[in-house]
N, C-alpha and C positions, 0 to 999 in steps of 0.2 A: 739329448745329452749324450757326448761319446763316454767311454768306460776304455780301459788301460786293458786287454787282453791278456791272459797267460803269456808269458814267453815259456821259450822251451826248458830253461833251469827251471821254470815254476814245475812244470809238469814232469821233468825228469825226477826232482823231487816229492810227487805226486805217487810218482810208480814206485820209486824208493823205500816210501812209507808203506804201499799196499803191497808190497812184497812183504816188507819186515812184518806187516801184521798177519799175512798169509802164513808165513814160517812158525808164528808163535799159536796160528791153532793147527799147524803140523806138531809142533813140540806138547800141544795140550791139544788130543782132537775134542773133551769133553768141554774144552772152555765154551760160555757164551755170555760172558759178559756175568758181572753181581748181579745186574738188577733184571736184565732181558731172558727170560725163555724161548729158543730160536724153534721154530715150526719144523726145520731139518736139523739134521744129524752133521750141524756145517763142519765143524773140523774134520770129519771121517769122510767127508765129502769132497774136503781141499786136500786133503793127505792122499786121494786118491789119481789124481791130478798131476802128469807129469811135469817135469821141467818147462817144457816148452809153452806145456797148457799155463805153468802157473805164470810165466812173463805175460802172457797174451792180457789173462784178468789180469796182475799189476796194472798194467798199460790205459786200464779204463781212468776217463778224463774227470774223475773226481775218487775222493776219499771213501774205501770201501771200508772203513768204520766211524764213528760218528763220539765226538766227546760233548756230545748231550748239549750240542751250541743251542738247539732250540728250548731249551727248559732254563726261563730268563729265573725264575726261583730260588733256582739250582745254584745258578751265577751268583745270582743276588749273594746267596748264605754265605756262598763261597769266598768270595771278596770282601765281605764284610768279618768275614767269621778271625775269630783270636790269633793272631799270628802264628802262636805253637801250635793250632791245630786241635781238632779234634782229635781225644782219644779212644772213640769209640766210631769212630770212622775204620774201615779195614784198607790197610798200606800194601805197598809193594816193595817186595825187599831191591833193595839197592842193587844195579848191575843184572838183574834180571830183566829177561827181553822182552816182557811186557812193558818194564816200567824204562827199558829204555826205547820204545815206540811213544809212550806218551810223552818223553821229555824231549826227543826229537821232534813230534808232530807241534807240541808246545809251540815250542822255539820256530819252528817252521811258518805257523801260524800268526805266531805273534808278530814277527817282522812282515808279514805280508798282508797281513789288518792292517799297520804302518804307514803303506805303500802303497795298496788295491787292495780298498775293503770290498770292491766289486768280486776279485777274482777268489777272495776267500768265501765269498756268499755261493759265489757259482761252483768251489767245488766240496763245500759241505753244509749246501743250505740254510747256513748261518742266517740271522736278520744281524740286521745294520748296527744294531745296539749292543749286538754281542761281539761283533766290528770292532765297535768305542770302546767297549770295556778291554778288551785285549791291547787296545794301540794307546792306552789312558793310563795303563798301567808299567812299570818297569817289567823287565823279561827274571829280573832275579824275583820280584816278588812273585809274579806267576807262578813258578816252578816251584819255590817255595810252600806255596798253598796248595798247586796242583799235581806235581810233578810224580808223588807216590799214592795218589786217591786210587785204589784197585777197585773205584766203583765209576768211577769216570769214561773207560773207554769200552765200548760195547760195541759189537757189529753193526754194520748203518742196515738197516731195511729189516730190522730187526724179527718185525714183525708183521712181513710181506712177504712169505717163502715165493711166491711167484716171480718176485728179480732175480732172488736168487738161482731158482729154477732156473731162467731166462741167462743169467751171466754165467751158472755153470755150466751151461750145456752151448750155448751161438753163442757166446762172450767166451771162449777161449775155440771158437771153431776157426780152423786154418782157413777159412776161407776170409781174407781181409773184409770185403762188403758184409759179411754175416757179422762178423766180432762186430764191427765198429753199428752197426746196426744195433744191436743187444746193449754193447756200451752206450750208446745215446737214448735209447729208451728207460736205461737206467737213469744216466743223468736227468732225462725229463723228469720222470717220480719223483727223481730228488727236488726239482726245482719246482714241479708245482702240488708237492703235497703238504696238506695243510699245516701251519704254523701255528703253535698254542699262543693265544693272546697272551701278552706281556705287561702283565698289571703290574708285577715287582717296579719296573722304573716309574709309572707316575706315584706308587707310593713314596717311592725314594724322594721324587719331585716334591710332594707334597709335605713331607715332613722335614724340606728346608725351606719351608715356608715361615713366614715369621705369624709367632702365636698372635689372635686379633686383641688389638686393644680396649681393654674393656671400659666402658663409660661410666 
């Protein structure tokens, strides 16, 4: 089976995004994310990082943070949950460049599940179901439910200071074969570490099922 490739607006907007997120744990070096404790000191370690160093990481060929595409659960509550939201959920204030990285990346995301659910797997290890739900749904209702969850966007590799190791130091090295080397070994982790099983959708499955008839 062939699969639809990146083209280069896909990945131009790829680097886009991982700059913006880079800027915003220069703006917060103590951020890591609500729910993740990171193994390094990551924003004092990006804030450290020149201009030049930080295009280089941008440039890596997937999303260096992660909106939790693999916790089908997460999803599940998400999609399903009250349209006004939980109020005991913690938000992002409006116009802040956190929360205007997640409604970018949102939006980014959601038209290109659309299009290539392929190329959205390949660059944030999504499964396929989390594909559907994004391309099944309207782009207002998305952002609506997700667009200010300040628990939603956390560092990807979160809890693997070794990539990071690896991407901060040969992933932004001026030697092109070293960078793009470090960037691919990245990508690899990404693509072949394990995936939580996804029991939310056959429950979904199963309870549109029609109740049995009793005799």
């Amino acid at each position: 089976m062939e699969y639809a490739g990146l083209s280069d607006d896909d990945l131009n907007n790829v680097q886009a995004l991982n700059r913006l997120f880079l800027d915003c744990l220069k703006i917060n070096t103590s951020y890591t994310g609500v729910r993740d404790q990171l193994a390094l000191p990551l924003g004092e370690l990006v804030s450290a990082l020149s201009e030049q160093q930080l295009e280089r990481l941008s440039a890596s060929p997937f999303l260096l943070f992660s909106l939790r595409e693999q916790e089908g659960d997460f999803w599940e509550a998400l999609f399903e949950a009250d349209c006004n939201g939980d109020l005991f959920v913690p938000s992002l204030v409006p116009g802040d460049e956190t929360g205007q990285l997640l409604s970018a990346s949102l939006g980014f995301l959601w038209q290109l599940a659309g299009r290539n659910a392929y190329a959205v797997r390949v660059l944030s290890g999504a499964s396929l179901h989390w594909c559907e739900q994004l391309a099944d749904c309207t782009l207002v209702t998305l952002l609506s439910r997700a667009a200010y969850r300040a628990d939603l966007l956390v560092p990807r590799f979160s809890s693997n200071p070794d990539v990071w190791t690896k991407l901060l130091s040969a992933g932004v090295s001026s030697e092109r074969n070293v960078r793009h080397a470090a960037h691919l070994t990245a990508l690899q982790t990404l693509l072949t570490q394990d995936v939580r099983t996804q029991q939310a959708p056959a429950r979904a499955a199963a309870c549109r099922l029609p109740p049995p008839r009793s005799r």
